[in-house]
C-alpha positions in Angstrom: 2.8 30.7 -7.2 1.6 28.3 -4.4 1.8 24.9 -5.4 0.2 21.8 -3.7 -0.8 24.0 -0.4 -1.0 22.0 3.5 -1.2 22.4 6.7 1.0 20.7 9.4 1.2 16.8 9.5 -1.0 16.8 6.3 -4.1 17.2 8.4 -7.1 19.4 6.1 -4.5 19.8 2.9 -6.7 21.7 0.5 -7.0 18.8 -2.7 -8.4 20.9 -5.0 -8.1 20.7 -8.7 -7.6 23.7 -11.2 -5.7 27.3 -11.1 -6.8 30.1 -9.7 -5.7 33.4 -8.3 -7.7 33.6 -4.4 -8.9 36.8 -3.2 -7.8 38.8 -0.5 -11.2 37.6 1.0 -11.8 34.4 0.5 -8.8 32.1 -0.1 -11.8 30.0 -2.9 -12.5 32.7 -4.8 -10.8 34.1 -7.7 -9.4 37.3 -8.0 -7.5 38.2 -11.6 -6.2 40.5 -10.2 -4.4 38.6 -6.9 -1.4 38.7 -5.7 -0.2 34.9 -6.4 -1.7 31.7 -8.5 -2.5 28.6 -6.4 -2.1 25.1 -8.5 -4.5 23.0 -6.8 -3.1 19.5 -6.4 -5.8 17.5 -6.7 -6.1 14.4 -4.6 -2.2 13.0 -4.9 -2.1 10.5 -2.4 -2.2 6.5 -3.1 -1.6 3.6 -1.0 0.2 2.1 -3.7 2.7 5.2 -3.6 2.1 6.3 -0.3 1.4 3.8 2.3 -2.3 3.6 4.2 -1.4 7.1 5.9 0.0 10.1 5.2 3.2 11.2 7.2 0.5 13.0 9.5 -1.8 9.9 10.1 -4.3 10.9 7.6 -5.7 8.0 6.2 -5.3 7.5 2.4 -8.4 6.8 0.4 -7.5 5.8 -2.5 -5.9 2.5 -3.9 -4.4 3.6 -7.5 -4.6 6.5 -9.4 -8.6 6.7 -9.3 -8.9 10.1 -8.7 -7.2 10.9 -12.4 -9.7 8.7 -13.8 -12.0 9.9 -12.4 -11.5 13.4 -13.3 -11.1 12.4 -16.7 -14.2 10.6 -16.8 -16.0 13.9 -15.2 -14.5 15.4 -18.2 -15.0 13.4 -21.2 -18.6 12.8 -20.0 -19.5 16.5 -19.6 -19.8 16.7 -16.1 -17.0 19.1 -15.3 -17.0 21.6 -18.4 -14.2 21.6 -21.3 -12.0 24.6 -21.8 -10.8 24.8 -17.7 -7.6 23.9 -16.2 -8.2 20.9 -14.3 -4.6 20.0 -12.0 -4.1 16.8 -10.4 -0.2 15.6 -9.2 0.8 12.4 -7.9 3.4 11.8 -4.2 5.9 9.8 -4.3 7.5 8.8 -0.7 11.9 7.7 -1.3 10.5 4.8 1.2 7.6 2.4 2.0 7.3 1.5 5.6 8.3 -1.9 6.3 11.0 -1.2 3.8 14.9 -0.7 3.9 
């Protein structure tokens, strides 16, 4: 299983959300029959938690949690479809800049 998959200094991390098993093909498309399961981890970074960039400079966009809202909202209001297996996981740096 591949969990929360990036690329060097956080530049182009994939923040997908949901489980799916990519194809030999194309990484996007799933194949039940592939080799491994990537858990797509939504979009994870805050600036509350995180800081206004990532450890590779990527700018955060996000305040709060808004992302979980709104894929809950997507959800309850029929936008995304019920019955799927929607991921989203939250960062946590051990230190703020500016901090001791």
């Amino acid at each position: 299983m591949l969990a929360q998959p990036a690329m060097k200094g956080h530049v182009m991390d994939a923040f997908y959300s949901g489980v799916w098993g990519p194809s030999k093909e194309d990484f996007f498309k799933h194949d039940p029959d592939g080799e491994y399961l990537v858990v797509g981890q939504g979009y994870d970074h805050t600036k509350t938690l995180i800081g206004e960039k990532n450890s590779g400079g990527t700018e955060i966009l996000y305040d709060t949690g808004e992302y979980v809202l709104e894929l809950i909202s997507k959800i309850e209001s029929g936008e995304l479809p019920c019955g799927k297996i929607y991921t989203a996981s939250v960062h946590f740096r051990d230190y703020m800049e500016g901090t001791s």
